[in-house]
C-alpha positions as CSV (number, residue, x, y, z in Angstrom):
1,X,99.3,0.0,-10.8
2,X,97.5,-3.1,-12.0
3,X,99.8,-5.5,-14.0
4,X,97.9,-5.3,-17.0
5,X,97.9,-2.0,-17.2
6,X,101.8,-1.6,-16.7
7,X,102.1,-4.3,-19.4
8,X,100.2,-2.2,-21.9
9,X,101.7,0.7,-20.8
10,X,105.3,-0.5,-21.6
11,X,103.4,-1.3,-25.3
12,X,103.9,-5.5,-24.5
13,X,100.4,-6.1,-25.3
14,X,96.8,-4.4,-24.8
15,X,95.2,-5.1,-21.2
16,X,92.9,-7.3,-22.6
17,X,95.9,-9.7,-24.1
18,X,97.6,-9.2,-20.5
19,X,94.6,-10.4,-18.6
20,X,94.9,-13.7,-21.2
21,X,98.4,-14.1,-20.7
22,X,98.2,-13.7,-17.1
23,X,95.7,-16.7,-17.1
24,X,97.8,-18.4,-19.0
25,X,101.0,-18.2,-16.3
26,X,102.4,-16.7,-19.3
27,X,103.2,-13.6,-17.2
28,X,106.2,-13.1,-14.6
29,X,107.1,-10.5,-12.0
30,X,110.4,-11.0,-10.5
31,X,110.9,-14.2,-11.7
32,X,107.5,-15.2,-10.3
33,X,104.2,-16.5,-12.1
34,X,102.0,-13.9,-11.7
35,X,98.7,-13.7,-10.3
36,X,95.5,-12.2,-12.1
37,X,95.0,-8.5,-10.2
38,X,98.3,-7.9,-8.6
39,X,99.8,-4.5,-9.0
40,X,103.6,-4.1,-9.7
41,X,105.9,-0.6,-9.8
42,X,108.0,0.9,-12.0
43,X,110.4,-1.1,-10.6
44,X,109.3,-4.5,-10.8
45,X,110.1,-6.8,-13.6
46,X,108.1,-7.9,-15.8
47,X,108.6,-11.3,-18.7
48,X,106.9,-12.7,-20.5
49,X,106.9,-16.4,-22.3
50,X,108.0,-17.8,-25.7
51,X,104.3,-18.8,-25.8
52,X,103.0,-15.5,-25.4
53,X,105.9,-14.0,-27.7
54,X,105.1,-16.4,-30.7
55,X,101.0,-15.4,-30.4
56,X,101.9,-12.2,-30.3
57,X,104.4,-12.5,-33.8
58,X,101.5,-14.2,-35.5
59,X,98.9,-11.7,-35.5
60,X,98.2,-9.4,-38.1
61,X,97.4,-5.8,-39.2
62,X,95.4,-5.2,-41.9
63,X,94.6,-2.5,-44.4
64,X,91.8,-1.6,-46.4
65,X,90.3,0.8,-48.5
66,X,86.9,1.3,-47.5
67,X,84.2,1.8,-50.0
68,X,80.8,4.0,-49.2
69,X,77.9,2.5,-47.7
70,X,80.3,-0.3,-45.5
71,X,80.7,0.2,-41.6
72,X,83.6,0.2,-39.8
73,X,82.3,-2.3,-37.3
74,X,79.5,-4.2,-36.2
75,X,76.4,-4.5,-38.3
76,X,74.0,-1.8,-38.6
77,X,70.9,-0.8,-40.1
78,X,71.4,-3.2,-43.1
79,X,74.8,-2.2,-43.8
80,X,77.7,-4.9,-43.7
81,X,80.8,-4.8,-41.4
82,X,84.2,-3.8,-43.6
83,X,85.8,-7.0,-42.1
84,X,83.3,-9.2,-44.7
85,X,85.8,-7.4,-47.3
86,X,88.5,-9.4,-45.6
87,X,88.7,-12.3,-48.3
88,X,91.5,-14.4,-50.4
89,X,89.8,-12.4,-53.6
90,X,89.8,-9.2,-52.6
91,X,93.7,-9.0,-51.8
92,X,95.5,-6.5,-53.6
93,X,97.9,-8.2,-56.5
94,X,100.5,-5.9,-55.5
95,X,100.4,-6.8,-52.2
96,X,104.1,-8.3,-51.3
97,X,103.8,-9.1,-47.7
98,X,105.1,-12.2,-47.3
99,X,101.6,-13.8,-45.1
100,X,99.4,-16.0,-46.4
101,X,95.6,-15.4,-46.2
102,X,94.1,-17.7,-43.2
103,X,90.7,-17.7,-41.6
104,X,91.9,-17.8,-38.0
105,X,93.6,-14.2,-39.2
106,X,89.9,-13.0,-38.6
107,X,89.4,-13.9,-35.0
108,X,89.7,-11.1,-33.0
109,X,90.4,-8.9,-36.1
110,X,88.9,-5.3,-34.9
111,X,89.0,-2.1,-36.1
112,X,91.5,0.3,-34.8
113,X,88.8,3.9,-35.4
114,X,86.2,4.2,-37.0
115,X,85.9,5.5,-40.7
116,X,81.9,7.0,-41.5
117,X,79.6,4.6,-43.7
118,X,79.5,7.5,-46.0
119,X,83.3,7.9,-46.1
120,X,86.0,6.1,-47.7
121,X,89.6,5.4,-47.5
122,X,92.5,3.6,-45.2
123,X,90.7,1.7,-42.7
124,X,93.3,-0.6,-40.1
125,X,92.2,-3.6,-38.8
126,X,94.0,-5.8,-36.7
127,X,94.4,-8.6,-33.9
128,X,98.0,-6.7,-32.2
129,X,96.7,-4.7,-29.2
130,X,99.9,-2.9,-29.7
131,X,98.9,-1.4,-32.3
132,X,95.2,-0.7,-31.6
133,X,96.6,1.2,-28.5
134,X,99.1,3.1,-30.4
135,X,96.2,4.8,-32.8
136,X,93.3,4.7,-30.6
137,X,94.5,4.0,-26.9
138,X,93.2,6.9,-24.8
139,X,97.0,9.1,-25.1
140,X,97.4,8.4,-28.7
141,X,98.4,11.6,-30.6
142,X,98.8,9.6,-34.0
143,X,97.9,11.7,-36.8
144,X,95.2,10.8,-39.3
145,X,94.9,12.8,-42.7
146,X,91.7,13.0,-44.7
147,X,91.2,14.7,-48.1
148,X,87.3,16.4,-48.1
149,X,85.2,17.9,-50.7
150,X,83.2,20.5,-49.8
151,X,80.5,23.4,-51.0
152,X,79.9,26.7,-49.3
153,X,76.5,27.2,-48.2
154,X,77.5,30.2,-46.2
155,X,76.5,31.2,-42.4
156,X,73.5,30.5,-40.8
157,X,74.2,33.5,-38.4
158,X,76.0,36.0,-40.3
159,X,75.9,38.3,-37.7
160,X,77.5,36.1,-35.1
161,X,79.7,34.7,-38.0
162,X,81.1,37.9,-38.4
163,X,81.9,38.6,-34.8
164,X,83.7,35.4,-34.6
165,X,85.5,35.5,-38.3
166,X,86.5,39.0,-36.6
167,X,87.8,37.5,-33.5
168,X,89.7,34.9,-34.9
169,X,91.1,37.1,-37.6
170,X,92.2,40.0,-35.1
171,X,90.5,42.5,-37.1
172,X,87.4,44.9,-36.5
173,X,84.3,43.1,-37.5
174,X,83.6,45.6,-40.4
175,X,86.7,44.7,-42.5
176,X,85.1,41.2,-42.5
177,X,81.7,41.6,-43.8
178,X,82.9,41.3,-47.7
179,X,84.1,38.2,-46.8
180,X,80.8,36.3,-45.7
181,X,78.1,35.5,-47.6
182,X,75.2,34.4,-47.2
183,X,74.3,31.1,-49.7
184,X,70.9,29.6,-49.8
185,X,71.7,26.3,-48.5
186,X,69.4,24.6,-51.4
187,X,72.1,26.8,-53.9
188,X,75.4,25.8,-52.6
189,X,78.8,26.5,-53.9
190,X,80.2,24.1,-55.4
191,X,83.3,25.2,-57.6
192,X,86.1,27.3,-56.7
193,X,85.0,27.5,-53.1
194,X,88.5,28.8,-52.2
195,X,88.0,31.9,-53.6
196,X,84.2,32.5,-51.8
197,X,85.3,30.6,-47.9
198,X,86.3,33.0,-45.4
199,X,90.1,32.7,-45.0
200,X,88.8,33.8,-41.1
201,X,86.8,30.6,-40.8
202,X,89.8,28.4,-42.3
203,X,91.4,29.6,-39.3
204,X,88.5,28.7,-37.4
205,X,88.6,25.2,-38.5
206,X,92.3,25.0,-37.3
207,X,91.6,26.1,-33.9
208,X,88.7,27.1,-32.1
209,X,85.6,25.0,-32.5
210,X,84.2,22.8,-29.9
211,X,82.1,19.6,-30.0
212,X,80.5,18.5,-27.7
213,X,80.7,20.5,-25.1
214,X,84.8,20.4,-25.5
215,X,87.4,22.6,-27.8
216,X,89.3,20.2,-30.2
217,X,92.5,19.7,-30.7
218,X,94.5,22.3,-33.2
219,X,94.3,20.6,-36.7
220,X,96.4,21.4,-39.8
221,X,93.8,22.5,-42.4
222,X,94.7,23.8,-46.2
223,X,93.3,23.7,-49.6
224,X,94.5,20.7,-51.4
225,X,92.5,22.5,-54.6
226,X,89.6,25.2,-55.1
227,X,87.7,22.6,-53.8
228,X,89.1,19.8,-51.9
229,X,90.5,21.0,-48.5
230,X,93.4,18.2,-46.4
231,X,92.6,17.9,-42.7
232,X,95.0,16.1,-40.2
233,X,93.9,15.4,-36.7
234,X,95.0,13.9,-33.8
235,X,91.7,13.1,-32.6
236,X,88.9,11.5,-33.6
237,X,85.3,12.6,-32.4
238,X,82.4,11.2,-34.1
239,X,81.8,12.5,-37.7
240,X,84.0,15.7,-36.8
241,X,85.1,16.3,-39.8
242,X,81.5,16.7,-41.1
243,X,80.6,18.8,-38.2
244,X,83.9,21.1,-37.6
245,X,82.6,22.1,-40.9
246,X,79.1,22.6,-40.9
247,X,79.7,25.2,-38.0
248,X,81.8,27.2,-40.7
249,X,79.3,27.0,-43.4
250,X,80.7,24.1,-45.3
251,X,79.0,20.7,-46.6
252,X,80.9,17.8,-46.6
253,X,80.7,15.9,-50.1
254,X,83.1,13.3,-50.0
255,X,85.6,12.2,-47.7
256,X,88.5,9.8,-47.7
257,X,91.1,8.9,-45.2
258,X,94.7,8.6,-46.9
259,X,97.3,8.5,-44.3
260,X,97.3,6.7,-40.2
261,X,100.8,8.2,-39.0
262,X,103.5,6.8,-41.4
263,X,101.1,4.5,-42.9
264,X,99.6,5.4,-46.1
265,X,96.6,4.2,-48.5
266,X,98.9,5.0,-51.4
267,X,97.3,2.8,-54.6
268,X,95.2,0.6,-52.3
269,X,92.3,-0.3,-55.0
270,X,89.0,0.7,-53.6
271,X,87.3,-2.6,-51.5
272,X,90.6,-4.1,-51.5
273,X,93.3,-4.7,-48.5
274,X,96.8,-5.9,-48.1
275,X,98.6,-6.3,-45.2
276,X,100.9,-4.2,-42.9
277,X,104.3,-5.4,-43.5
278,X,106.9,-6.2,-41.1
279,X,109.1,-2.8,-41.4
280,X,105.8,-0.4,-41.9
281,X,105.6,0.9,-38.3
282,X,102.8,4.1,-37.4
């Protein structure tokens, strides 16, 4: 395989980095200097320089609490990136990383996923391809877990909801039909919506939607309380969340990302970041 690619694969840097290294003669394969585009083996070895070690040990991993109305990345539609959040004021007191704040710690400072304008929460940013590959690199399985508000509205299609709560619930569709309700969607519910959600559809929401044209991933879905429910995924579709549950009848009223693998938001003020430390890992 291409060099690059084996260097991100054995987590040294993201392809990207590689490619600059590479350039740099920062890069060598059995004791060689390597050339941009050659391909190597399993077997090959692969170092690289101080030069490249010490870049690497300077850049940083940020995280902030991202308040509504902010996107994740570029620019859109009036709405600021979260990276303008990034300042010497907004630093959480408590932070005790031992960094101090400069503005080269911005270049090349991207988001590692994406978190909805309209949700808030733990959003990573950071300049180490290392880690932007390890929680969005396309074989990342790094778990992400988001507490949502919701209201019942109930099924558009009760007939087919039924069928499927039955299906999914291994029980003829008649011993469902108590369960599901039909809510005018201008009339929602909005408390205790526990005790009125279809435990069949819960299960629905754990395994067996698609998006998109693909099933998801299983996802570990409970009530956190009558009306808050705690998703963790490993994946990370566009606004899924907000979709897996409109297919089961439930609005999405507030959303907020408190945990990237080990990595939690914890007391994080709102609009506020601090850095990763050196021992946190994902």
């Amino acid at each position: 395989m291409r060099l690059n690619k084996r260097m991100a694969e054995l987590n040294m840097c993201s392809r990207r980095e590689a490619d600059e290294w590479i350039a740099k003669g920062w890069v060598k394969v059995n004791g060689q200097i390597a050339e941009m585009g050659v391909k190597v083996t399993p077997a090959d070895r692969i170092q690289i320089d101080r030069a490249a070690t010490g870049h690497q040990a300077n850049q940083v991993t940020i995280l902030l609490n991202k308040p509504l109305g902010w996107v994740s990345g570029q620019a859109e539609d009036g709405h600021e990136p979260a990276i303008k959040l990034v300042q010497p004021q907004n630093r959480w007191v408590d932070d005790n990383a031992r960094f101090f704040f400069h503005g080269s710690q911005l270049k090349s400072l991207v988001p590692a996923g994406r978190l909805d304008i309209d949700s808030t929460g733990l959003l990573v940013l950071t300049q180490d391809g290392r880690v932007a590959r390890q929680l969005i690199g396309e074989d990342s399985v790094m778990e992400k877990e988001y507490l949502v508000r919701v209201a019942y509205t109930g099924t558009t299609n009760p007939a087919a909801a039924t069928s499927a709560a039955a299906t999914y619930a291994g029980l003829p569709s008649r011993n469902q039909n108590a369960q599901l309700v039909r809510i005018d969607d201008d009339d929602p519910v909005t408390s205790d919506v526990q005790s009125v959600f279809p435990p069949a559809m819960l299960a629905r929401l754990r395994h067996g939607l698609s998006l998109d044209g693909q099933a998801l991933k299983p996802a570990k879905v409970s009530w956190q309380n009558p009306e808050q429910l705690r998703f963790v995924l490993t994946e990370g579709k566009k606004r899924q969340i907000r979709r897996m549950c409109e297919l089961v009848g439930l609005k999405v009223v507030g959303l907020k990302r408190v945990r990237v693998g080990n990595v939690m938001l914890g007391n994080l003020p709102l609009g506020q970041w601090r850095y990763l430390a050196p021992h946190e890992k994902f």
